[in-house]
N, C-alpha and C positions, 0 to 999 in steps of 0.2 A: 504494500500500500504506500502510495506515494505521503509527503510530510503534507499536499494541500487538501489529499481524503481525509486522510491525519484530523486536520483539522475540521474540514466539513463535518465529520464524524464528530468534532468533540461538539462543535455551534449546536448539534440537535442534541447532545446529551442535559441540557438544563431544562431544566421542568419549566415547563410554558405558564407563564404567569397569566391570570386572569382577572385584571382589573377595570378593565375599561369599561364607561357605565355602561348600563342598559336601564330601559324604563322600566324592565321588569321588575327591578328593584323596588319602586315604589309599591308594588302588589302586597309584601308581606314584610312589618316592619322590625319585628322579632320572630326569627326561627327557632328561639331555643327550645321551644313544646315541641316543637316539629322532629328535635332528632331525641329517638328514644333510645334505650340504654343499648339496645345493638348498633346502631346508626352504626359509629364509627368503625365498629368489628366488621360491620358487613366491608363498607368502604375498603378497609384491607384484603377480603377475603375476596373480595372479585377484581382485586388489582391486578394489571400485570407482573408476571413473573418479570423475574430479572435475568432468564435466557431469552425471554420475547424481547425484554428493554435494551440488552446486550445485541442482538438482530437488525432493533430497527436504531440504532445510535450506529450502527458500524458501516450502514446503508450509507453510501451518500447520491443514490439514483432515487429517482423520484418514487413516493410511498405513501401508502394509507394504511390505514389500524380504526378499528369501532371495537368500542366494549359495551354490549347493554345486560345489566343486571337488575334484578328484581329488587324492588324495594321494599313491596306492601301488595298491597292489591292495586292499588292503584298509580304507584308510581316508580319509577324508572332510571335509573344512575344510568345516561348515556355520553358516553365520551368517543368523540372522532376527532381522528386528525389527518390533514391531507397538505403534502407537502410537494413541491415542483419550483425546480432551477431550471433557467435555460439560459448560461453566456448567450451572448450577442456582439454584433461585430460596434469597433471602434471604444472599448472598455465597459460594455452596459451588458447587466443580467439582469432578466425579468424576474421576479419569483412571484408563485401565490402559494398562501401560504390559509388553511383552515382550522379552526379549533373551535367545536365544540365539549362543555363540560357541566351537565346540566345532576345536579341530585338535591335534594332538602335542604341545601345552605345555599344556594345562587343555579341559578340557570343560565350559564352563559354560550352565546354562539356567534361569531366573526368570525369575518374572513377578509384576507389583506393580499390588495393589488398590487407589485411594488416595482420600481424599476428604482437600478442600482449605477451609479458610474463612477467609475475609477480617476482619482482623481490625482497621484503619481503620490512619490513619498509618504507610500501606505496608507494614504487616507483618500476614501471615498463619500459621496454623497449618495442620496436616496429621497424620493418622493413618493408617498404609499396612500392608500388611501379603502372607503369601504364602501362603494356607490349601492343604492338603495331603492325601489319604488318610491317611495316616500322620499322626498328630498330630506327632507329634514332630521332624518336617522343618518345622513349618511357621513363618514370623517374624512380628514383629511388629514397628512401628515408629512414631516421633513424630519431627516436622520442624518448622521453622521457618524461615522467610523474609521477606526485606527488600527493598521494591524503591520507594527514596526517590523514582525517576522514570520515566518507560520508558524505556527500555534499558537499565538498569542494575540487577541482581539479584542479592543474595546469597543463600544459603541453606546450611541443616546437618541434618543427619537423622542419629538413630543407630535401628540396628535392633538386636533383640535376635533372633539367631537361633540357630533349632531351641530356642522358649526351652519348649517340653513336652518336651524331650527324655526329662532325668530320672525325671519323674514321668507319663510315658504313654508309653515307650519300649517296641519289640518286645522287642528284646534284652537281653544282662546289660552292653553296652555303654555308658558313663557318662561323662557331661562332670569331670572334676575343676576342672577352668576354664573356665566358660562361655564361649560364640563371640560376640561381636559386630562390629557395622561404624558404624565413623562413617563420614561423607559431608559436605565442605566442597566448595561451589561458590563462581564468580563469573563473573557475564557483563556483557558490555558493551558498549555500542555508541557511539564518542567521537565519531563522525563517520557520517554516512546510508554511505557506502563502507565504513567500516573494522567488523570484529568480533574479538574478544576474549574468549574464553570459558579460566579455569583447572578444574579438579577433583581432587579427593583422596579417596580411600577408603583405610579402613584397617582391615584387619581386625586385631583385637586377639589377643594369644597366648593358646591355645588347649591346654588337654590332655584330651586324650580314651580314656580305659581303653578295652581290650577284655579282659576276664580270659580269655576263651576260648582266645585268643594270646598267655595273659599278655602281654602289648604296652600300651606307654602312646605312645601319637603325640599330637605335638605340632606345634604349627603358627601362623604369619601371616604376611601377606602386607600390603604398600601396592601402589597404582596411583596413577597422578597423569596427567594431560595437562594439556598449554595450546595452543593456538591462536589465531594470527594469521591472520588472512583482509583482504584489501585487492580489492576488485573496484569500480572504477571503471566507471561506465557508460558499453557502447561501447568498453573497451579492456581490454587481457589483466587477470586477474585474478590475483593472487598469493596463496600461502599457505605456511607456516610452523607446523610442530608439532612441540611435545618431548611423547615418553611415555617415565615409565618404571615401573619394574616390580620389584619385591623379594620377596622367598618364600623362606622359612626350614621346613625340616620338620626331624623326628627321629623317628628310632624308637630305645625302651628298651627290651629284654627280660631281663624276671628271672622265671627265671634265664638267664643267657645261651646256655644251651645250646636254647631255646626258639627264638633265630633272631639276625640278626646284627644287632648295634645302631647307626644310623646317625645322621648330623646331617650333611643338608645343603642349602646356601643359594646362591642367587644372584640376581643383578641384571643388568636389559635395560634400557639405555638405545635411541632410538628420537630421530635427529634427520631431520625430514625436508621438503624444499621444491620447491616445483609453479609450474608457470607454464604460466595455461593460457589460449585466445584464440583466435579464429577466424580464416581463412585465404582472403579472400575469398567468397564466399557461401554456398558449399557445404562447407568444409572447417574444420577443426577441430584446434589440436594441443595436446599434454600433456606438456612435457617435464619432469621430477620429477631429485630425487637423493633418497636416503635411504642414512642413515650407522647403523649399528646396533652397538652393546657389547654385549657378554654374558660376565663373568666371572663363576663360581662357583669351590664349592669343598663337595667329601663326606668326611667323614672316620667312619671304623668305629671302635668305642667298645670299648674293650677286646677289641679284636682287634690280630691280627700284620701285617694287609693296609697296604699302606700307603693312604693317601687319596688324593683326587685333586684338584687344580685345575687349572680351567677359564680358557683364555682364548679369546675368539674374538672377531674383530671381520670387520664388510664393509663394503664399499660399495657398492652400488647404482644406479645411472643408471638412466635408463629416457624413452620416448621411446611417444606413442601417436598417433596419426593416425587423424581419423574423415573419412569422407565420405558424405555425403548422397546417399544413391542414387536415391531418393523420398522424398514425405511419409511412408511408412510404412517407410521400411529404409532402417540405418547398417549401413555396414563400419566395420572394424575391423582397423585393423594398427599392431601394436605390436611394439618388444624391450625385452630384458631384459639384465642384465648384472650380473653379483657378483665381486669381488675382493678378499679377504680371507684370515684365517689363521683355524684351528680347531686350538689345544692344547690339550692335556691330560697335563699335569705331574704325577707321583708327587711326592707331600711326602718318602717315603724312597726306598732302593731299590728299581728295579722299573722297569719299561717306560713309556716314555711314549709318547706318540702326538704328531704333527705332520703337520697337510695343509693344503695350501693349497687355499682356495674360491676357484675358477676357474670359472661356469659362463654360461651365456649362453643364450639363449630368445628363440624367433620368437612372437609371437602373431596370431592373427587369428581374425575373429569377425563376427557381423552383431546387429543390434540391431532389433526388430522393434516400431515405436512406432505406440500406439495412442490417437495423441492426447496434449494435455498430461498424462494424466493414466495413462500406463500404458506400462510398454516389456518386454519379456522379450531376453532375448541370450544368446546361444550361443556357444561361443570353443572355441578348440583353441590348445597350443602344439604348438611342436618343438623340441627337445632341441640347440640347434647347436653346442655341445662334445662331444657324443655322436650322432652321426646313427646309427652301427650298433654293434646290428643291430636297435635301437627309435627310431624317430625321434621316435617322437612320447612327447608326457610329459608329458599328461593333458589335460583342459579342465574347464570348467565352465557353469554354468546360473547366472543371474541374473535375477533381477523383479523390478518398484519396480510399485506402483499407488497413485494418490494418489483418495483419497475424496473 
């Protein structure tokens, strides 16, 4: 592999950050009743392995990946991503680039137009954008990037989004503080074995009229990850990730009798470490831990209610075993495990809630590969702190195809 695969290969290795607004946001202004004490176990348990992430990070031709798993009855953790380079003559590559990532804490779905030009002395410019039906969802955006060597890249982008909002809007709905997102990268490669990838998005604060609901919502968010990856050739590979995560809303109503006025905010942190290697010729193992925070806190605006803070933390183990059944089918058998607290503290008098996340999960699944360049997988868990009178407690669908 050449040092500029090298590198392409490490640019897809950072977890794609998901910040940039949507109006979906205003739909639900606290989720924390929304995730129940599986939530986050599931979330791990229908993740990508870390030979699929290994596959599609080492890709540097054009790729797509869907994962949808079951949430409840009614709803759906669906994550796609679609990725395509094409150089072009005189120092320009097009890209587009898709991400969908929709489960119980945000719904999100973009997709970005981008032309890139070479601008000599390792720095380039870019002008991106996300055209829409609706004028007024659509963004727009300018970037710049540094990359004094191979393997090593910085980069910054701000978009300016939903920026026709005002002035080509359906509705009497109005920005009073325009929405934007900066975007700070860096990746790295300090050794042929080791990767290093940081990122930051930050959506900037945000107020949004609707006079219909007299309502003024308000809104930002950050995202950040980093990534350590160590994979020795021929022997287990190691990795290491911090995400985390902050989201501030409010709702204003004047006059107050219009609906109930809120402000509220939290943060996820997201520590987590893999160790993964094969087991003899046909076999394969994944043992992981991940540690997860999540404190918030809602408090009602001239109201009597009292507010509420949020504490809740888990931990996680986890443990995946593949084997080789043929050239063309992997099993799959994995568990799962969460032990943690979920409070929820009144600031005054009033009821609070406390339970402890105790839960655990069987997995197993087959993998149906079609060549280096394609696999689909099928999975089921089961419930094994609750066998009855539902054992079972969802699955999901997953496909990688490298172009």
């Amino acid at each position: 592999m050449t040092r500029a695969a090298l590198l392409a290969a490490l640019l897809c290795c950072a977890s794609p950050a998901a910040a940039l607004f949507d109006s979906r946001e205003m739909d639900v202004m606290d989720v924390s009743n929304r995730l129940e004490p599986e939530y986050y176990l599931h979330t791990l348990a229908f993740s990508y392995p870390v030979v699929w992430d290994d596959a599609w990070s080492a890709s540097t031709a054009p790729a797509y990946r869907v994962n949808g798993a079951s949430l409840g009855c009614c709803d759906l953790l669906l994550q796609q991503e679609l990725r395509l380079d094409k150089p072009l003559p005189r120092g320009l590559t097009f890209r587009f680039r898709l991400l969908q990532d929709e489960g119980r804490e945000h719904q999100y779905f973009h997709y970005r137009l981008e032309l890139e030009k070479k601008l000599g002395l390792g720095f380039s410019a870019a002008v991106f954008g996300e055209p829409t039906f609706h004028k007024e969802d659509s963004d727009i955006g300018f970037g710049l990037a540094y990359e004094p060597r191979p393997g090593l890249r910085a980069s910054a982008r701000h978009t300016f989004v939903d920026f026709n909002f005002n002035k080509r809007g359906h509705t009497t709905q109005r920005y009073k503080t325009n929405p934007a997102t900066d975007e700070f990268s860096v990746t790295a490669r300090p050794a042929p074995d080791w990767q290093v990838s940081a990122s930051i998005m930050v959506d900037s604060p945000l107020r949004r009229e609707v006079p219909d609901d007299l309502r003024t919502f308000s809104y930002r968010r950050t995202d950040a990850d980093l990534t350590l990856r160590h994979a020795p050739p021929g022997r287990w590979s190691r990795r290491l990730s911090y995400g985390y995560e902050y989201e501030r809303k409010g709702d204003l109503f004047v006059p107050a009798a219009a609906g109930t006025s809120l402000d509220t905010r939290w943060q996820t942190h997201r520590l987590q470490a893999a160790l993964e290697g094969t087991l003899g010729s046909r076999d394969r193992l994944e043992l992981g831990q991940r540690v997860l925070l999540r404190p918030g806190r809602t408090d009602y605006i001239g109201s009597a209610a009292p507010g509420i803070i949020h504490r809740r933390w888990e931990a996680e183990p986890y443990l995946r075993w593949r084997h080789d059944l043929a050239p063309w089918l992997v099993s799959e058998l994995s568990g799962y495990a969460a032990l943690g607290e979920d409070r929820q503290l009144r600031t005054e008098n009033g009821d609070s809630l406390f339970r402890t996340v105790a839960e655990a999960s069987l997995g197993a699944g087959l993998d149906f590969v079609f060549g280096p360049s394609g696999r689909i997988g099928v999975y089921g868990t089961l419930d094994l702190d609750e066998l009855a009178p539902h054992p079972f407690d969802g699955g999901n669908i997953r496909a990688m195809f490298l172009f």
